[in-house]
C-alpha positions in Angstrom: 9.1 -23.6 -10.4 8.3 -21.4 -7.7 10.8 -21.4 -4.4 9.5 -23.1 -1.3 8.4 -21.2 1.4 10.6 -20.8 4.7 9.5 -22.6 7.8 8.8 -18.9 9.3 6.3 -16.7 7.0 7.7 -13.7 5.5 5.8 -10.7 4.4 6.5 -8.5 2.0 4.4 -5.0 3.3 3.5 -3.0 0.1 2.0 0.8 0.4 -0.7 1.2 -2.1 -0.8 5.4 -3.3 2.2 6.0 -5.4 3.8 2.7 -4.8 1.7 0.4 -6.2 -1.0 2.8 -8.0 0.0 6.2 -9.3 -1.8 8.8 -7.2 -4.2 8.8 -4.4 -7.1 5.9 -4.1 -9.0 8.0 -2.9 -9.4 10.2 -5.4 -10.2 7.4 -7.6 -13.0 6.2 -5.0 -14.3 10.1 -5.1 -15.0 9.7 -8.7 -16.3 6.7 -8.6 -18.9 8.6 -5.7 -19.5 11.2 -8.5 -20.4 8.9 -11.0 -23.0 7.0 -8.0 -24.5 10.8 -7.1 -22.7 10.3 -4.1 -20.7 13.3 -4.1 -20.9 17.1 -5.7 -18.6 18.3 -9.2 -17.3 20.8 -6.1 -16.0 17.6 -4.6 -14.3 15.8 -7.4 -12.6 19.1 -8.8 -10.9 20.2 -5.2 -10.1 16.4 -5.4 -8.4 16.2 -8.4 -6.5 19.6 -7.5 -5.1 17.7 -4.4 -4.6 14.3 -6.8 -2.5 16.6 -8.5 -0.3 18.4 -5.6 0.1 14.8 -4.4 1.6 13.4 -7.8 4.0 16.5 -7.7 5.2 16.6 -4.4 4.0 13.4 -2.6 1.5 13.3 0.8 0.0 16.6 2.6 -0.9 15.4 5.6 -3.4 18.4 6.3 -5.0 17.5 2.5 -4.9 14.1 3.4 -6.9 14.6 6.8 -9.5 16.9 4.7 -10.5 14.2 2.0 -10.7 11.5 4.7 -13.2 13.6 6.5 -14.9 13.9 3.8 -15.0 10.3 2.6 -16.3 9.8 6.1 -18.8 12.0 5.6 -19.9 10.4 2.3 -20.4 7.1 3.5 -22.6 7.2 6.3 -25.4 6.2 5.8 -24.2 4.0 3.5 -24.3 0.3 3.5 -21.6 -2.1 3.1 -22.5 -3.9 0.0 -22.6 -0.3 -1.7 -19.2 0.7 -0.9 -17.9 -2.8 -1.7 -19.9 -2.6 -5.2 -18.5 0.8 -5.7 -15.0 0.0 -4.8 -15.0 -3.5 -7.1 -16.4 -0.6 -10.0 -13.6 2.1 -9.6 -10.8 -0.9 -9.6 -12.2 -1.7 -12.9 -13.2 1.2 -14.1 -9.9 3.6 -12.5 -7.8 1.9 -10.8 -6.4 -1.3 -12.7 -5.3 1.3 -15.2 -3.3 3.2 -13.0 -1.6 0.6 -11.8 2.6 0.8 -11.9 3.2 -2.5 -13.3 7.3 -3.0 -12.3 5.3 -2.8 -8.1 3.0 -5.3 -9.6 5.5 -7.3 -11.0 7.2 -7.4 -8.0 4.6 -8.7 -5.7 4.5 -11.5 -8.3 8.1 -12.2 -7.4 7.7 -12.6 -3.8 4.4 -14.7 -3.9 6.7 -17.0 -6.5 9.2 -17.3 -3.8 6.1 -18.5 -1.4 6.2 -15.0 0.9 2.9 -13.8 1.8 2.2 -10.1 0.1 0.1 -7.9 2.5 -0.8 -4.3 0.6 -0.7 -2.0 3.9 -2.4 1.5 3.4 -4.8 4.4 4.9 -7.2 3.7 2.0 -10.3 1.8 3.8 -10.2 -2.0 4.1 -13.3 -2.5 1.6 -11.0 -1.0 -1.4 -7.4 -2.1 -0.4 -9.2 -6.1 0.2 -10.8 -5.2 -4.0 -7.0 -4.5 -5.0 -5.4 -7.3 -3.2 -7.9 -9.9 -4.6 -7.8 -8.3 -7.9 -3.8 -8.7 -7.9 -3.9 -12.2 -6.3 -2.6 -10.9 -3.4 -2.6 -12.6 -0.1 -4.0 -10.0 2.1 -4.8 -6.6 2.5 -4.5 -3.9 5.7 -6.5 -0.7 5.8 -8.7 1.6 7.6 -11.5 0.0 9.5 -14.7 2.3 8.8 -17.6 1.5 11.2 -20.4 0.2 10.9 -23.7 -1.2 12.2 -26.2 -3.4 11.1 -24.1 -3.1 7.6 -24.5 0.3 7.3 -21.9 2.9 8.1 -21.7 5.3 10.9 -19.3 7.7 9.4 -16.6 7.2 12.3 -13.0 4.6 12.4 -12.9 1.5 14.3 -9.4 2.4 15.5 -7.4 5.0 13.4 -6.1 5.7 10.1 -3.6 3.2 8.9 -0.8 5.8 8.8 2.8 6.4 9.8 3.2 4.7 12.8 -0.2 3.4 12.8 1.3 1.2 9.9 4.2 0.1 11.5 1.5 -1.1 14.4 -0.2 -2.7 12.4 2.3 -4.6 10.9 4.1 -5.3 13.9 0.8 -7.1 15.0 0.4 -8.6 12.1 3.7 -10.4 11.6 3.8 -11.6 15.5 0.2 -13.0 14.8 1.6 -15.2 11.9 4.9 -15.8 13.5 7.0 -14.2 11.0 10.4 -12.4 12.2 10.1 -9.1 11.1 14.3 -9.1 10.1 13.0 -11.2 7.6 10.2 -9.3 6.1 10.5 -6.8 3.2 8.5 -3.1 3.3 8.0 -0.9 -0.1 6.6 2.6 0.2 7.0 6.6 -1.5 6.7 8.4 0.9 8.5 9.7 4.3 5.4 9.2 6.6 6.2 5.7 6.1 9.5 5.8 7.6 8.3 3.9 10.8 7.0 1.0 8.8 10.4 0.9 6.7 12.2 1.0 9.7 10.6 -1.9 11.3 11.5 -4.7 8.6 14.7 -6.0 7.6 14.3 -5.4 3.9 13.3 -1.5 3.4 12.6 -0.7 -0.2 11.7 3.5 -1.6 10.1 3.5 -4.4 9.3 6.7 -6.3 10.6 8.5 -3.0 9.4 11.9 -2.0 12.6 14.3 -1.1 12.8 14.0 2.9 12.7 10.1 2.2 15.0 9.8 -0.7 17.8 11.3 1.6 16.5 9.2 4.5 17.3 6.6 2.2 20.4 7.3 1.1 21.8 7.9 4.4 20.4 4.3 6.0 21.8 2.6 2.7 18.5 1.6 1.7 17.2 0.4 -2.0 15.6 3.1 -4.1 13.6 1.9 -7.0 13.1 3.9 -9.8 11.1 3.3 -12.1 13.4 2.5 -14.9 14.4 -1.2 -16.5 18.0 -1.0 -14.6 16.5 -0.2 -10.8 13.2 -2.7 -11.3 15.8 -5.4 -12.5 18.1 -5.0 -9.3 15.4 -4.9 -7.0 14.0 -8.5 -8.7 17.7 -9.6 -8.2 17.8 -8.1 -4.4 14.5 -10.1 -3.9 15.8 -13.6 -5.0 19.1 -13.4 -3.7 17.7 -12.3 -0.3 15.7 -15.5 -0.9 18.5 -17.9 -1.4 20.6 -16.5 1.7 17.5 -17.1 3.5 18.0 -20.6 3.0 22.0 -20.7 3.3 22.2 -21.1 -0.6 24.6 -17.8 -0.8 26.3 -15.3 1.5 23.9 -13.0 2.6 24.1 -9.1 1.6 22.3 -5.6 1.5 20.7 -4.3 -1.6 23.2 -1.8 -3.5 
């Protein structure tokens, strides 16, 4: 049977690009643009160059700024029922197969223990909100595009969801549910998430890019692998955090 939830909500914050998908979603979303005529080949090939640098060495934030400029660029003009269409097709089509299932399996573990599981990423709202409901999440937290009168104008409301911008954004988040963020888990690969991993009291790297593994390492914090023995102590590290939470066991850090 699945735990009861605490009196006070708590979140576990899950990164989306190479933490709970391999690669970049929006790479996926560009070839999901090809396949709508949205987009040129000359797009999807100096996309799937940079889908590869990322895979290999984690985020580039300069190739990171150029494709969201670009995907700005793509949708205006665009109305919001398209790119909600087109982002349920690439989760069906793409994404669901790229999926890592041991991230997956471990959202399932905190929604059994009754925490609320938030997927927090730069990707834009329409296609993080198609993953979370796909996954039976509870919520999702991306980039805001704009629009008007259902059609997009090509500019943010607000900024990227990104390095600190996530931590913001969570720190909003959990004070607007009441949730103490000491209480509150935070997965992610990658070292521009450092803010967001330090904010909660239950940091977890997974696949970590170098500057983070060491940043890691020297705060004492979890590093899943993704291997049977590190998924497995992570599960454990999840329900035993659980149980101290409600005075069953002494409370301790993840090894």
């Amino acid at each position: 049977m699945p735990e009861q939830s605490s009196p006070q909500p708590i979140v576990a914050f899950f990164d989306v690009d190479n933490t709970i998908l391999r690669g970049a979603s929006l790479y996926h979303l560009g070839r999901g643009a090809f396949r709508a005529g949205m987009i040129t080949y000359r797009d999807v090939v100096v996309a799937a160059w940079r889908q590869a640098q990322f895979l290999r060495r984690g985020e580039n934030l300069r190739h990171l700024h150029t494709i969201r400029a670009r995907a700005l660029q793509i949708v205006a003009g665009r109305t919001t029922r398209e790119v909600r269409q087109l982002s349920v097709d690439i989760f069906d089509r793409d994404i669901s197969k790229r999926l890592w299932p041991e991230t997956v399996a471990l959202t399932r573990e905190h929604l059994g223990l009754g925490h609320e599981v938030w997927l927090i990423t730069a990707t834009a709202q329409e296609v993080a909100e198609v993953i979370a409901t796909r996954l039976g999440l509870t919520g999702a937290l991306g980039t805001v595009l704009d629009s008007v009168d259902g059609v997009y104008t090509g500019g943010l409301r607000g900024d990227f969801l990104h390095g600190e911008g996530k931590a913001t954004a969570a720190l909003v988040h959990a004070a607007a549910i009441g949730a103490r963020l000491e209480d509150c888990w935070a997965y992610s690969d990658s070292r521009n998430d450092i803010p967001l991993l330090e904010l909660v009291g239950h940091p977890v790297v997974v696949n970590p890019d170098v500057i983070l593994r060491r940043h890691a390492i020297t705060r004492g914090w979890h590093i899943m692998e993704m291997k049977r023995s590190s998924i497995k102590a992570a599960q454990r590290a999840v329900r035993d955090e659980a149980k101290a939470a409600r005075g069953e066991t002494k409370k301790r850090r993840v090894p």
